[in-house]
C-alpha positions in Angstrom: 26.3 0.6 14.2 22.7 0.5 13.4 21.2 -0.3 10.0 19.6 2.4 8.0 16.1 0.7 6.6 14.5 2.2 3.6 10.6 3.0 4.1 8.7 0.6 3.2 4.7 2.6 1.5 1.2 0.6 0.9 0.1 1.8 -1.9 -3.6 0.9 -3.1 -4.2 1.0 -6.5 -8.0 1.9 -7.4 -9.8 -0.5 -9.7 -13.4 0.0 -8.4 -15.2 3.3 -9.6 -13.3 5.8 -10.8 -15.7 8.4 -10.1 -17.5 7.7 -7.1 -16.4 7.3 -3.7 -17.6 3.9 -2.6 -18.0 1.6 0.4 -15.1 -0.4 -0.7 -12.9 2.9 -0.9 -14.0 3.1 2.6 -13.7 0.0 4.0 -10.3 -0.7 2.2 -9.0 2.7 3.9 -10.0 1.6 7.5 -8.1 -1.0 7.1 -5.0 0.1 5.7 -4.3 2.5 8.1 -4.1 0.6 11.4 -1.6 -2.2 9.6 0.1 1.0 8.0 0.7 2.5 11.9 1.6 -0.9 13.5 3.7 -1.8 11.2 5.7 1.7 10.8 4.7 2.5 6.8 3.3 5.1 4.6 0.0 4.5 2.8 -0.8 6.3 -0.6 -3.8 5.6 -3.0 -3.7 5.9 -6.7 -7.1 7.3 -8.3 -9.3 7.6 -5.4 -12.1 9.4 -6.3 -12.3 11.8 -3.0 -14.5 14.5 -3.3 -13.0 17.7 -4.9 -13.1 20.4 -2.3 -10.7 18.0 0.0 -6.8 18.2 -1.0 -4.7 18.2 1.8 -3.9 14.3 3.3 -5.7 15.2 6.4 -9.0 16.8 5.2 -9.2 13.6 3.4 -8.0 11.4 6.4 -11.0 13.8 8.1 -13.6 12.8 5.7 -13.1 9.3 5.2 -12.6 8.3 9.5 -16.6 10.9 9.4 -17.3 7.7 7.7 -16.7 4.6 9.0 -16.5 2.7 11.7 -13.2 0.8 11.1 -10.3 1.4 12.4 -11.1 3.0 15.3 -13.4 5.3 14.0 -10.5 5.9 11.1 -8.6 8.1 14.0 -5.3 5.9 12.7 -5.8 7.4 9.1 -5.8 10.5 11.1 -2.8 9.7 12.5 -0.8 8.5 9.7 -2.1 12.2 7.6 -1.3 14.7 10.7 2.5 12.6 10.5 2.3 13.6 7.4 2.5 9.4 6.2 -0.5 9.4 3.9 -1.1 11.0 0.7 -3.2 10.7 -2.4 -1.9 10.5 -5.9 -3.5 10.4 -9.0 -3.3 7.9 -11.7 0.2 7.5 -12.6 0.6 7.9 -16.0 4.4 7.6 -16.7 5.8 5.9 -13.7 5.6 6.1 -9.9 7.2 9.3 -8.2 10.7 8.3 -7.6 10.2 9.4 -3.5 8.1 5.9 -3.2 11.2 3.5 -4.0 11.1 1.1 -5.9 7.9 -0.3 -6.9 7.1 -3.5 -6.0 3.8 -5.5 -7.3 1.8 -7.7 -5.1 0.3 -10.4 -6.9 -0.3 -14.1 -7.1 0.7 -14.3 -10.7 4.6 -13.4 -10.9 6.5 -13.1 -13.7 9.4 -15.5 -12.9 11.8 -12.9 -14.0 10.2 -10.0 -11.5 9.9 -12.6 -8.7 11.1 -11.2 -5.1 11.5 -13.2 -1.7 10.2 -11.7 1.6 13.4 -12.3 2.4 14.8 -10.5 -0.5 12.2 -7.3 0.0 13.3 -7.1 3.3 17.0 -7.4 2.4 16.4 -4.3 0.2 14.9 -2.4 2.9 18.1 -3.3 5.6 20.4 -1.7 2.9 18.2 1.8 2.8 16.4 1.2 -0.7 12.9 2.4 -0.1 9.6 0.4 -1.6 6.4 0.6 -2.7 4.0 -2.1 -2.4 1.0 -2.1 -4.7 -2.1 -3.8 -4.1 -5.2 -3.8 -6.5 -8.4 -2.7 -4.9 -11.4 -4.5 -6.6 -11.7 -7.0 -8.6 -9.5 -6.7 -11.5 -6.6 -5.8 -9.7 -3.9 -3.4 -11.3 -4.2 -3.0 -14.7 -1.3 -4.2 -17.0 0.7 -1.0 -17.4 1.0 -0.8 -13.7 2.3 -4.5 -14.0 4.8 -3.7 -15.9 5.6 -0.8 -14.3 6.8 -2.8 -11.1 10.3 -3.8 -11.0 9.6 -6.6 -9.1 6.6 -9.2 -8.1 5.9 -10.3 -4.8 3.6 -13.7 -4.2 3.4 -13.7 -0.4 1.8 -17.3 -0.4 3.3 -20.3 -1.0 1.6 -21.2 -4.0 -0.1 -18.6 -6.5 -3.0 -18.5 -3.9 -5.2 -15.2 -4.4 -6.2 -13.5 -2.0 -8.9 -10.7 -1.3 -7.3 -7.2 -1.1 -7.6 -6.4 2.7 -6.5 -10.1 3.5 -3.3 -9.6 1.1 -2.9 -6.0 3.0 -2.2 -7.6 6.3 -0.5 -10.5 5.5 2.3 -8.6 3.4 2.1 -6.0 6.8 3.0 -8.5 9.2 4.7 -11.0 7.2 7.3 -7.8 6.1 7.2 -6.1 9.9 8.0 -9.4 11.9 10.6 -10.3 9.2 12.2 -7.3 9.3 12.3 -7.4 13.5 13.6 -11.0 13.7 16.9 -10.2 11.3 18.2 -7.2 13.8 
């Protein structure tokens, strides 16, 4: 009998400009949807500040890929919005929506009470509970309410080591993907 394995969602937190669409919106985009694709997750962005006329997941998958050269041109945003895997929220103001999972913070700074394994995260995921890894875009990171929010902290160095957003990005990816693969 084969394991059911929750769905495991990237979700990028916006701490840059709230009102303008920047480079670093860009940039971070390219290159959370290849690790999103390889790796078999959702990606959703909190507060992105897309231009107005664009609402569906794949007018904005459209827009961004127009603009960058990332990521293949951004064609595997494309193909995480036309499989219907990427999505654009607001701010949450009272919570994550429950269809996420459980929310789980990345961060170099766990609370010791909050603090989750890989191996833990991926033990979660084996028994069908869904999660949602947040990562801060720019330089402040999340801000506290959304630190609190998460249930549960994840340090995926060794050490408290920070590290820049698209380098914590793939190293959660992979680390989660080929930990996941070498326990079936």
């Amino acid at each position: 009998m084969e394991k059911h394995v929750g769905r495991a969602t990237i979700a990028i937190y916006n701490s840059y400009d709230p009102k303008a669409f920047r480079e670093a919106h860009r940039r971070i985009l390219a290159r959370a949807g290849p690790l999103a694709l390889a790796y078999d997750f959702n990606l959703i962005t909190f507060g992105f500040p897309f231009p107005e006329d664009l609402k569906l997941p794949v007018e904005l998958a459209d827009w961004v890929a127009s603009t960058t050269s990332i990521g293949e041109d951004g064609s595997y945003l494309k193909e995480l919005a036309s499989k219907g895997r990427f999505q654009n929220f607001p701010y949450p103001a009272k919570g994550l929506p429950p269809q996420l999972g459980v929310a789980v913070l990345t961060t170099c700074e766990p609370y010791p009470e909050r603090k989750l394994e890989l191996s833990q995260l991926a033990s979660m995921l084996e028994g069908g509970q869904s999660v949602c890894l947040m990562f801060g875009a720019g330089p402040k990171g999340v801000p506290k309410d959304m630190r609190e929010l998460a249930k549960h902290h994840l340090d995926i160095t060794f050490n408290g080591h920070s590290l820049e957003t698209c380098t914590a990005l793939g190293a959660v990816a992979g680390a989660l993907a080929h930990t996941l693969r070498s326990r079936r």
